[in-house]
N, C-alpha and C positions, 0 to 999 in steps of 0.2 A: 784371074783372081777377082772377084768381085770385093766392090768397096764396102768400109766399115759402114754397121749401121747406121753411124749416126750421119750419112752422106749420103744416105738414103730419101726421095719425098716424102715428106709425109702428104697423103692420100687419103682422101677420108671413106670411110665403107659407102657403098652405094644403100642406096633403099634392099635389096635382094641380098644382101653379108650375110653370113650367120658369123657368132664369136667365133674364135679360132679354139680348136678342141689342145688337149695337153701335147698331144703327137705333134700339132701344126703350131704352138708357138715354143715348145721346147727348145731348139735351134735358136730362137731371137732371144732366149732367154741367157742361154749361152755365151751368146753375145755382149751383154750387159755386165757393169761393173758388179761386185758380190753384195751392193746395197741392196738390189733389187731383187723381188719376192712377189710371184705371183699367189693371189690371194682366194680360195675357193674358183678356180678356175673362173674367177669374172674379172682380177683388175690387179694392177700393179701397184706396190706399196716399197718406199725407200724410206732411210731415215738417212740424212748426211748430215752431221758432226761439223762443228766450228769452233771457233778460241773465244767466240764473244756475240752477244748479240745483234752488232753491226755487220760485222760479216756474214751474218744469218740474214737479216736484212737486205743488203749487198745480195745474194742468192737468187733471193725469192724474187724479186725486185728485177734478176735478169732469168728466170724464169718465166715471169710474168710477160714480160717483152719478149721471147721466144714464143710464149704461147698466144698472144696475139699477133705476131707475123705469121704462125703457120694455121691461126684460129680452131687451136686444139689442145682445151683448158683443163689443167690435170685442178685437184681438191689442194689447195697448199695448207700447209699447218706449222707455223713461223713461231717460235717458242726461245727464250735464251741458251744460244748457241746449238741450235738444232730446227734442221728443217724435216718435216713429214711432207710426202708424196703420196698422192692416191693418183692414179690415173688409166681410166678406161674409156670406149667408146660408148656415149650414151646412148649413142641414134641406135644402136647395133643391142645394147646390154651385155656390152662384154668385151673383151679383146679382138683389138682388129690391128694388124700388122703395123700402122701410124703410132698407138700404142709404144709401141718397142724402140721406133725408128726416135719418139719425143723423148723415151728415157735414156738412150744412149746418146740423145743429146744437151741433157742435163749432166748425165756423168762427165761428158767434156766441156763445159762448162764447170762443174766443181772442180775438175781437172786440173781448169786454169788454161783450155786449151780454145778457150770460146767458140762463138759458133757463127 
């Protein structure tokens, strides 16, 4: 049984990547909690829900500190009681399997399951 995605490295595409076509990220999609929605086949988009603007804050804020430990920086968009997600690879323009591995480890994070 291989482990959850989100225990997966994140890896970053090499120079030679291409983005990952519908067929090759459908499975990591799968994988993801139902926030998550890929977008014209270039990039991932969530919206997750809060009680209040600090706990949105709270989010993003361990967000942010995930994506500088694994230095792989999703768009945040921090709003009262709601956070937006965009996240692709730039180097690549598009989806590259780190992608998938960064948003299932935000969904455990919103979880409450940290990371």
């Amino acid at each position: 049984m291989s482990p959850p995605l989100a225990d997966e490295p994140v890896e970053s595409a090499d120079e030679e990547a291409e983005p990952l076509t519908e067929d090759e990220y459908a499975e990591y999609l799968d994988a993801l909690g139902p926030a998550w929605e890929v977008i014209e086949d270039h990039h991932l988009e969530a919206t997750y829900d809060f009680d209040d603007f600090a706990d949105a804050l709270t989010f993003t804020n361990e967000v942010g500190e995930l994506a500088e430990e694994e230095w792989h920086h999703p768009d945040i968009h921090l709003s009262w009681g709601e956070v937006g997600i965009e996240m692709w690879s730039h180097d690549i323009g598009g989806l590259h399997e780190s992608d998938f591995v960064m948003a299932a480890r935000m969904d455990r994070l919103y979880d409450g399951g940290g990371d």
